[in-house]
N, C-alpha and C positions, 0 to 999 in steps of 0.2 A: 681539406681539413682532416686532424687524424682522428681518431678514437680519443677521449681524454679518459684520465684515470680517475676512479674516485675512491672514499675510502672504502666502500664494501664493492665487489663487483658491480660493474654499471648495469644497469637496464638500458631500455630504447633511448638513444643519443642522436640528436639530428645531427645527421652527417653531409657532408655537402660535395657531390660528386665534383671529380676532377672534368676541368671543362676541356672537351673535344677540337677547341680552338688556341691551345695553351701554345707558349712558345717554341721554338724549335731548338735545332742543337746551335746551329751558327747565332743567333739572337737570343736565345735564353740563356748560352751559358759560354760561347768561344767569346761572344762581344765582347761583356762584364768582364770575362775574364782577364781578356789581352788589353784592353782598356785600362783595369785596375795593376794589371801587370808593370803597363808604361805608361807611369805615372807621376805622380810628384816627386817620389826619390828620384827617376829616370832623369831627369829635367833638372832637376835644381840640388840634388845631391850627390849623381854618379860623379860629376867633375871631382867632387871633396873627398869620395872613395880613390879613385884614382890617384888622387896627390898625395893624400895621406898614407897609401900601402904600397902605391906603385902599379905598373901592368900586371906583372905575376900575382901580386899580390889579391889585385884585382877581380883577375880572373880565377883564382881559388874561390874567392867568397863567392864570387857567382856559380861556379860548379856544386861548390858546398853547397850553398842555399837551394838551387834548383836542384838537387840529389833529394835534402829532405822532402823538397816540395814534391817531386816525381812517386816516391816511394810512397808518401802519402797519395797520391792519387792514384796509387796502384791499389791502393788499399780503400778509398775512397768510392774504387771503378769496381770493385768485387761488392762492397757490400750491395752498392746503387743498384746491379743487376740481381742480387738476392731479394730483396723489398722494394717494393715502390714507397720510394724517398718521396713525403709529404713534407707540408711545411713548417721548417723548423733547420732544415739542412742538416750541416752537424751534429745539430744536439739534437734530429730526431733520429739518425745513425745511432747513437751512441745510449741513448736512453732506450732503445728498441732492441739494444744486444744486450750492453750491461748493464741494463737495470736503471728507472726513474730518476732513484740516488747519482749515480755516476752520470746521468746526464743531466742532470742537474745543475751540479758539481762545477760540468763543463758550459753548460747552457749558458750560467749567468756572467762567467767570466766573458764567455765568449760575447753575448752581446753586449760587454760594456765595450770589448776590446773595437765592436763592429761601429758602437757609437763616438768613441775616439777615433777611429779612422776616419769619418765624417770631419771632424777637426784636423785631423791630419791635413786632409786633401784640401778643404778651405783654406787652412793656415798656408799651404802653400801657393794658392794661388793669388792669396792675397801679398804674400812676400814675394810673387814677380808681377801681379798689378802696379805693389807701391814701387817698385826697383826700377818700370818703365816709368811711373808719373808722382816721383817724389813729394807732390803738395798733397797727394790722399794720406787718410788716416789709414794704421796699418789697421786696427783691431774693430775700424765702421768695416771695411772691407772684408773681413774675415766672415764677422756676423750679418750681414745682411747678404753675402751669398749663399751662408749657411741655410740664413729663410728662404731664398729663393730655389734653392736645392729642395728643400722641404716641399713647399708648394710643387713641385715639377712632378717628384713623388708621389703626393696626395692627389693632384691630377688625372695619372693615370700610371702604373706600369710597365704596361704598348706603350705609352706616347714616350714615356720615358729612353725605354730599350731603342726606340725609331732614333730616338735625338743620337744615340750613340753613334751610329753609323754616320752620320755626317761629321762625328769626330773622328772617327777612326781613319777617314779620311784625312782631316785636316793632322792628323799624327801621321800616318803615311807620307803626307808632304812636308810635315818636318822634317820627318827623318831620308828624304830625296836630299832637302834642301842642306843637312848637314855634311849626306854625304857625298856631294859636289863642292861642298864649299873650302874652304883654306886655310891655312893657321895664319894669326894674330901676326908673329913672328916665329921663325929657325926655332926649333925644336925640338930634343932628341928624347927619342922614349927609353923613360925611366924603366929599364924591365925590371930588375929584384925588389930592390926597397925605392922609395919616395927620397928626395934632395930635400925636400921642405922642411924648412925650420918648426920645431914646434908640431911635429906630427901625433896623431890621435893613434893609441893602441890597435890593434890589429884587429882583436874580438869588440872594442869598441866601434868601430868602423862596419863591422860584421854584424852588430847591433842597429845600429842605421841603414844598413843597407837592406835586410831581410825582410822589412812590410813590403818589399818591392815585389816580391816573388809570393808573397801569400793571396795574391787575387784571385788563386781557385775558386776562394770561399765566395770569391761572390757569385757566380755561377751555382755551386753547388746550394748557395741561399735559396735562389730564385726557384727551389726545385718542386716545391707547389705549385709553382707557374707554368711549370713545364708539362708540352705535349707527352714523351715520353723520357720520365728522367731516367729509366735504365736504360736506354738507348744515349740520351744528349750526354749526361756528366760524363761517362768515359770519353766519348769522341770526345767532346767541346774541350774538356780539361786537360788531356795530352796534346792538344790540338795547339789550347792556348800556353802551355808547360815550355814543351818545343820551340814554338815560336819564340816567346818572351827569351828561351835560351840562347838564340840564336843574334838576336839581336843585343842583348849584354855581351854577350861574347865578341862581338864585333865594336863595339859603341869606344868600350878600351882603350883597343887601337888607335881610333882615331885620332880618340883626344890625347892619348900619352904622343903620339905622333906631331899633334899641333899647337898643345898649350905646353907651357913651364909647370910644375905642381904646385907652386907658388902661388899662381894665379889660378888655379885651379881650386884650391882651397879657398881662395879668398874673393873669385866674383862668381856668387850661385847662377847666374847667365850666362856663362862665359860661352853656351853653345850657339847663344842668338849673335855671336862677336864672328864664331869662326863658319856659319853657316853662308851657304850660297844666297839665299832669302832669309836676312835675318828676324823679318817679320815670322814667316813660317815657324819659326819654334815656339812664337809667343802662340800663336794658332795651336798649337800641340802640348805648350805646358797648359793652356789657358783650357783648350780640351781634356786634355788629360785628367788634371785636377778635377773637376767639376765632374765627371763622366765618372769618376772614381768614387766622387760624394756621393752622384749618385744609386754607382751601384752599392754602396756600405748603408745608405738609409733608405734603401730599398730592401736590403737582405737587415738588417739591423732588427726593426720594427717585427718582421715574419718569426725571427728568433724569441723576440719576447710574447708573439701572438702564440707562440706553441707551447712557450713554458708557462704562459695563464690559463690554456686550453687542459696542459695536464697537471694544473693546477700546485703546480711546482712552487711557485710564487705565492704568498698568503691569501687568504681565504679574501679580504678585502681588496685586493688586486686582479680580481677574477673580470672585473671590466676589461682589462686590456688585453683580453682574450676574442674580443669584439672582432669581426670584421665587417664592412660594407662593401654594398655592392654588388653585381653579379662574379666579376673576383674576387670577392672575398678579403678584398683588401683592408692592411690593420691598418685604419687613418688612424685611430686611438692612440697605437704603438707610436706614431708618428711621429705625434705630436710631442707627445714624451721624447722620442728620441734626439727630437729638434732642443728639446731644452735640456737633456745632455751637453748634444756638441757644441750649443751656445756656450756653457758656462767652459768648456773644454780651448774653445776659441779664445776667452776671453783673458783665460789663463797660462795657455798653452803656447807649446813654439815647436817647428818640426825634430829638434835636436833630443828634446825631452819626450815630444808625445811616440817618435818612434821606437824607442830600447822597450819601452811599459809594453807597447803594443807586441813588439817581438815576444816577449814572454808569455803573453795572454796566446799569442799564435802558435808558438811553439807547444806549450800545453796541449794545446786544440787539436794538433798535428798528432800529437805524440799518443792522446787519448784513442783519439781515430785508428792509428795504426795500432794500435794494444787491440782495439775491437774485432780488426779484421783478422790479425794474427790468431787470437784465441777462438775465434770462431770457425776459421781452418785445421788451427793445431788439435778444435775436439772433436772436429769431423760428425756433428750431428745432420743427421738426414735432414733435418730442416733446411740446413744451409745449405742451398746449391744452385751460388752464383754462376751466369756464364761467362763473366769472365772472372777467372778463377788465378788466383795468387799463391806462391809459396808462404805460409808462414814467415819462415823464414825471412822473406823482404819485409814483412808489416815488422818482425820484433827489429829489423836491423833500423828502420826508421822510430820506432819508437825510441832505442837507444838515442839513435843521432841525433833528435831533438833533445833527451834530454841531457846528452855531452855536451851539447852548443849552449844548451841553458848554464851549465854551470861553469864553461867557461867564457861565458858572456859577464857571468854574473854570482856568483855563488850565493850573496845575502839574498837577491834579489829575488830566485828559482827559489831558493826555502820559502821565504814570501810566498809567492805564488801558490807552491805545495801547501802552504798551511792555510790559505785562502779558499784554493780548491776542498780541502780535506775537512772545515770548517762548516761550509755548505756542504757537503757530502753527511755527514753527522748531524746536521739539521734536520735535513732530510730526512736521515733513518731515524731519526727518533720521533718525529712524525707518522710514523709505522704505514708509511703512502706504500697502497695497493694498485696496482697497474692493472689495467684490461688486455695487456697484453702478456707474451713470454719474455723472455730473456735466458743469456747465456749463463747465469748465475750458477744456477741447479746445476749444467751440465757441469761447471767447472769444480762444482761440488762431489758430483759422483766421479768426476775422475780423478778428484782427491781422496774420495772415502775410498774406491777400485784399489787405488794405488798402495793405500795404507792397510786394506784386507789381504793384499797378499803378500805382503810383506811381514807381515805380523802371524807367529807360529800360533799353535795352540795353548802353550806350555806358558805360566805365567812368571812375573820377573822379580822379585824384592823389591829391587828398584823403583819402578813404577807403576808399581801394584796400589789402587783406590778402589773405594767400594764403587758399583756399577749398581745401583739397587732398582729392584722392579718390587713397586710398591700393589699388595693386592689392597686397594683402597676400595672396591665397590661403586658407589655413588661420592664422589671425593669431598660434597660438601656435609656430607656426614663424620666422615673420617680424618679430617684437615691436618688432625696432630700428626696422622703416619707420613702424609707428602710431605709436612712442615721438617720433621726429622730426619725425610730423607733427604732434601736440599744441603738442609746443615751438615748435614756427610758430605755431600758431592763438592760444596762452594763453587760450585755451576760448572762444573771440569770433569766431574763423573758423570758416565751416560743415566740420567735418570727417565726411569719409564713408570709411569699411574695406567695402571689395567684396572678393568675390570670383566666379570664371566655374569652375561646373561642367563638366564633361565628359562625365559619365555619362548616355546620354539615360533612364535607370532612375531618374531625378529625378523624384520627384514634386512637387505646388505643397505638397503640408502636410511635405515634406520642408522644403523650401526654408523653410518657415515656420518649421520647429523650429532649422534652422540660423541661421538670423535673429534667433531669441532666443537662443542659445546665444552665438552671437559680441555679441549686446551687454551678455548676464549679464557673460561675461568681461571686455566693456569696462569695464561702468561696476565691478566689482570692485576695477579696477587705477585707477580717478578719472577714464576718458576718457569723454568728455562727444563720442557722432556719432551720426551715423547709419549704420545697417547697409545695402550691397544685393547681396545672393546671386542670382547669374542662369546662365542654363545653355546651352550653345554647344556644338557640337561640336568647332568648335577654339578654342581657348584665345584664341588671337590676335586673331582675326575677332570672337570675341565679348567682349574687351577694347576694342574697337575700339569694336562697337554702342553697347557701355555708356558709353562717354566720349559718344560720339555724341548720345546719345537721354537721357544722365541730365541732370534740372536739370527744376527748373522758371520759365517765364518767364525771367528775366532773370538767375534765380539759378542759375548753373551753376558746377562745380567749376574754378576756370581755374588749379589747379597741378595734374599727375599724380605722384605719388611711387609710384616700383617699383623691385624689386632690379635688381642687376645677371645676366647670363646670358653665362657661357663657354663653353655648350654650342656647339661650329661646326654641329653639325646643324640648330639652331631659328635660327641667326644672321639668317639672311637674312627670316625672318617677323616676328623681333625687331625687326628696324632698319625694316621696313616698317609696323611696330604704331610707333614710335617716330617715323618721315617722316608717317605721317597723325597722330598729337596734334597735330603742330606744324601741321599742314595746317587742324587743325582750332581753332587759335588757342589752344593749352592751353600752358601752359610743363610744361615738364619737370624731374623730378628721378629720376638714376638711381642710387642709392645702390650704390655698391661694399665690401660689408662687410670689414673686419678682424677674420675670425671669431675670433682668439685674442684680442682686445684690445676688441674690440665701439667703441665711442665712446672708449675709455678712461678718463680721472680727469675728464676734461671742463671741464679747464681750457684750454686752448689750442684756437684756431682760427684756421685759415689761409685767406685767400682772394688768390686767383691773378688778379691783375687789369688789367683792359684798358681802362679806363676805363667810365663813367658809362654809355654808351649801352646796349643790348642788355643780356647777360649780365650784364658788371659791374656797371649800377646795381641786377638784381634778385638779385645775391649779394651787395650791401653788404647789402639789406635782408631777408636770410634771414641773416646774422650776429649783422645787429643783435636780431632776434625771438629769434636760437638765446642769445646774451647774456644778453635780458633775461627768459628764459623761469625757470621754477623749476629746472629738472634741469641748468641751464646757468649758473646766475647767477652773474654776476662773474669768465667765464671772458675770458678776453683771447683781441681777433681782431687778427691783424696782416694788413694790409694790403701784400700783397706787390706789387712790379712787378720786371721786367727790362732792364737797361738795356746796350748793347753796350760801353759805354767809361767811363770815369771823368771824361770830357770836361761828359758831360750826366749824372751822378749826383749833382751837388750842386743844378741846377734841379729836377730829377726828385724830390728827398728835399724840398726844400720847396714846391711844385709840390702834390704828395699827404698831405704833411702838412695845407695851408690848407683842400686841401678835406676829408681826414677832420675836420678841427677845423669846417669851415663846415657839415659834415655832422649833426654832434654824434652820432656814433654812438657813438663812444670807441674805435673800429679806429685800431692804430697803425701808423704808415706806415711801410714798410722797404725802403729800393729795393736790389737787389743788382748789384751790375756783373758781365756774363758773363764778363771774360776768356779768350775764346775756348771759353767750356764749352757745351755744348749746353743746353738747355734741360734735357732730362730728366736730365741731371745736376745740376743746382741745384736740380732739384724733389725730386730723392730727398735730395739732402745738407740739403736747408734747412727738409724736411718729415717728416724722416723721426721725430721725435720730437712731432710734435704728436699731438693727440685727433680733430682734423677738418680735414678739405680740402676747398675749394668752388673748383673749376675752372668755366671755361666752356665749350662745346662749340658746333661749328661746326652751322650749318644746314643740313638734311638735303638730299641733291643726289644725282646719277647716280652718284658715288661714295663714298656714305655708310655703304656696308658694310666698306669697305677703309678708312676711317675712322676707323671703329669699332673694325675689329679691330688697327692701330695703339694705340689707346686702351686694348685690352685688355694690351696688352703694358707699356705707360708705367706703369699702375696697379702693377703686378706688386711686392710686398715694399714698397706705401705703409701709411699709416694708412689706418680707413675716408674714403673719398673721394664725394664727391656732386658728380654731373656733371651742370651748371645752362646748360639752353638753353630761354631767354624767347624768348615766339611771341605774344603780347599785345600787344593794339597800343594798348599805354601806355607813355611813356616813365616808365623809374624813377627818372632823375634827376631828375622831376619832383614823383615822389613824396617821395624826399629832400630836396626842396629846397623843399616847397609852403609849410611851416613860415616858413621862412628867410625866402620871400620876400613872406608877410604881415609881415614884421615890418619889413623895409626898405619896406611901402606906410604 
């Protein structure tokens, strides 16, 4: 049993140690394997591959196939010796590297696909049951060996695995007895293409054939059961790879040798006709089959017992996480999966249940091998497999599956992917926490690596966005500043809520727990940043450090958003925390709240403007983000100027119009003539009904506290007001205009 996941970090989990008597490599995973390997396609379908493509033809799909299959179990064999594979097989490979989600994803495909193979292998033993004794029912026979499969299962196992070996036998003497025996009639091998009238497509053919060589999985299922599965999956799985190659490669021959493709296509027996003992084949399809059931509802059940364990599956499905027994065995899963393949049987035929099955497997393969690859390609100390894989082979199998999916199938693979991708997004928005690691992080930082040194210091027009580090303090006091900075970012700018302790009685696992508190609360409310809690004796100086010192490489926060302060005591440390941002090339933003009205309806917005350089061009472009943001959308920003006479009001009004329209911001232009009024009388008369104010502010000098306190006084009985002084050495006009001016090149 592994670890399950829950939503907050697990505590004590009763865990149930792997038992000292578990299976071995030849019985827990070469049997299953080479058992499910030669199997019901082997038997009752290779004849319809051969007739329908030819030898050559033939013998590609089987190269092909077993190449995907090798490459995944190269990849397979690397992860098995990095973790001890518990049970779950696959999907606990894959949800233990890439994350819960992704095995998830994978998990529940894969155990529908293990529960149709269950029908697979019934349906075909019951189509060479009814083919030897015409008066049985085809679809009594299908289902009531399904139940007995099941039972043999729930049983035991050992007893199970034990039964194998007495088939593996009875297959071994099949296949003496075929290859002693004789053709039908004179026959000559079809090498390039098939003579048969009415031939099946090549990649169709390719699609039937492929469950034949997917029997790894049933070995690597049973990998709970196993004494040591880093040791058994690689042997047992090249062991059984090999083999199974060896004899499709041969089988061919024979029959392109002894049958017509005629016949070949049209009697699925046809090997019990040209066999020395044609009883013996019935002994080896009739084995085969059944041995095959049981290894898929054996490994079926353990796949769904793992994804209830990590709770992958809904909250009320957490039963079938069950097991009994001193193995631990899933009877629950069981029984479920018995009434799967029933209704699978009931509906099902091996023509159809095989192509579904191919793509469910193919996925599974291809997933696998993305696991192994990227967890070589990021070379984390963690990982170190003994037996050890080039990258390289896992991403060239992961391609090769998904080449074959899409010329197997194109509609079919999209399916597939958006089925997988479906449950993937389920998942994450479930926001499941895992008790374990995963390769996620790392694939993260070797993304962020990648894109810090690639990226100069020097900023671009182009793709220049505010980056704002919000000084919020305690955030549920402050909410309008986080709220505002979102609206800037539209969750694509790096948003960061700090705050500067004062208490030198701060501990670092304080500071830790505050750090997850303020981002529970963030992400609660839909913001998407980063947290950083730091501690200072004064407030100031250590608001100061942290603009200083936060960012890394080239990524630093270049907008600061902070409230406003009336206090005259703190005035003069204030305006000095505010002279060094700018000093330190940060723009500013210093939110002056209308605590009874907050934003308001947030329809209107005003910006007080002095044209394009400085200020002005980077409050066009905090209008335009506050506009197009959600909490703001479709709010109208008027584009205010001042002008001293009615002389220059009508150049001035189309003047500001060409450029908001060349602008394309959709700020409307409105020049107002002073008539002898002062300034802060037209600001209060002309603003005093909007939701937002974006003024500019002068740059910090020798008398920038008397400045300031001026400013305190103009705000006085405004809307909330944000006071915007740019200290970036970008021009904004050039950011608005960078558009514009590809399109006149």
């Amino acid at each position: 049993m592994h670890i399950p996941f829950t939503k907050k970090p697990p505590g004590e989990q009763k865990v149930i140690a792997p038992s000292q008597e578990g299976l071995g490599t030849f019985g827990g995973v070469f049997t299953p394997s080479i058992l499910t390997i030669l199997g019901v396609i082997m038997y009752l379908r290779f004849g319809w591959v051969v007739g329908n493509v030819g030898l050559i033809g033939t013998l590609i799909i089987v190269t092909l196939s077993t190449s995907i299959t090798f490459l995944t179990a190269l990849s397979i064999s690397s992860i098995a010796t990095d973790q001890r594979v518990r049970t779950g097989g696959a999907y606990y490979m894959i949800s233990r590297s890439l994350g819960v989600e992704s095995g998830g994803a994978i998990g529940i495909p894969l155990y529908i696909a293990q529960a149709l193979s269950i029908a697979l292998y019934t349906v075909g033993f019951a189509e060479s049951v009814v083919g030897v004794f015409p008066m049985l029912n085809f679809k009594a026979v299908g289902l009531v060996t399904t139940v007995l499969v099941a039972v043999l299962a729930l049983t035991s196992a050992k007893v199970a695995i034990r039964a194998q070996y007495f088939i593996m036998v009875g297959i071994g003497l099949s296949l003496l007895s075929l290859l002693f025996g004789s053709a039908v009639e004179p026959s000559t091998a079809e090498m390039i293409e098939s003579q048969a009238r009415d031939t099946a497509p090549f990649w169709t053919v390719f699609a039937v054939f492929f469950p034949a060589v997917t029997g790894i999985m049933a070995g690597v299922n049973m990998s709970g059961d196993l004494k040591e599965p880093g040791k058994s999956i690689p042997l047992g799985t090249f062991a059984a790879v090999g083999v199974g190659y060896l004899i499709y490669m041969g089988l061919p021959i024979i029959l392109a040798m002894r049958v017509d493709a005629n016949t070949l296509i049209e009697n699925p027996l046809i090997m019990r006709e040209i066999a020395y003992w044609g009883d013996a084949i019935l002994i080896g399809v009739w084995g085969a089959t059944l041995s095959s059931a049981v290894g898929s509802i054996l490994g079926a059940p353990r796949v769904l017992q793992a994804l209830a364990r990590d709770r992958v599956l809904p909250k009320w499905l957490g039963w079938l996480g069950q097991g009994s027994g001193d193995d631990d065995a899933p009877r629950v899963g069981t029984v479920i999966t018995l009434g799967v393949a029933l209704v699978a049987v009931w509906f099902g035929n091996l023509n159809v249940i095989a192509p579904v099955l191919t793509m469910f497997f193919l996925t599974t393969y291809g997933v696998l091998n993305v696991t192994a690859g990227v967890e070589r390609l990021l070379g984390s100390p963690s990982f170190r497999p003994k037996f050890k894989v080039h990258w390289a082979f896992s991403i060239l199998g992961a391609m090769g599956c998904v080449a074959v999916m899409f010329l197997i199938n194109a509609v079919a693979t999209i399916i597939a992917f958006l089925f997988v991708l479906v449950i993937f997004f389920w998942l994450e928005r479930r926001e499941m926490q895992s008790a374990w690691g995963d390769v996620r992080k790392g694939i993260w930082m070797a993304i962020v690596r990648a894109g810090l040194l690639k990226l100069d210091s020097g900023e671009e027009a182009k793709t220049w966005r505010p980056n704002p580090l919000v000084l919020s303090g305690a955030p549920t006091k402050r909410w309008h500043l986080i709220d505002l900075a979102s609206s800037l970012t539209h969750n694509r700018g790096l948003l960061t809520v700090s705050t500067v302790l004062t208490s030198n009685k701060i501990t670092p696992e304080h500071q830790n727990t505050m750090v997850e508190n303020i981002r529970e609360f963030l992400l609660k409310r839909g913001i998407h940043g980063l947290v950083r809690v730091s501690v200072a004796e004064d407030p100031f100086e250590g608001a100061e450090r942290l603009v200083e010192s936060y960012g890394l490489g080239a990524i630093v926060p270049n907008t600061i958003i902070l409230g406003d302060s009336e206090n005259l005591e703190i005035r003069r440390d204030y305006c000095k925390m505010i002279s060094t941002f700018h000093r330190l090339q940060r723009n500013v933003l210093i939110v002056h709240d209308d605590k009874e009205r907050g934003f308001g309806k947030r329809k209107r917005i005003d910006i007080w403007w002095g044209g394009l350089k400085g200020n002005g061009g980077l409050m066009m472009i905090l209008g335009y983000l506050l506009q197009s943001s959600r909490g703001w959308y479709g709010a109208e920003v008027y584009l205010k100027m001042v002008v001293s006479s009615e002389k220059g009001a009508e150049d001035a009004q189309k003047n500001l119009s060409e450029i908001s329209k060349r602008l394309r911001t959709g700020a409307r232009a409105e020049v107002i003539v002073a008539n002898g009024r002062t300034f802060d009388e037209i600001l209060h008369s002309s603003s005093s009904e909007t939701d937002l104010i974006l003024m500019g502010m002068a740059e910090p000098d020798n008398h920038f506290l008397d400045y300031y306190g001026n400013i305190q006084e103009r705000l006085k009985g405004l809307p909330t007001t944000i006071l915007v002084l740019a200290a970036e050495e970008i021009s904004y006009g050039e950011v608005l205009l960078q558009q514009d001016a590809f399109q006149e090149d």
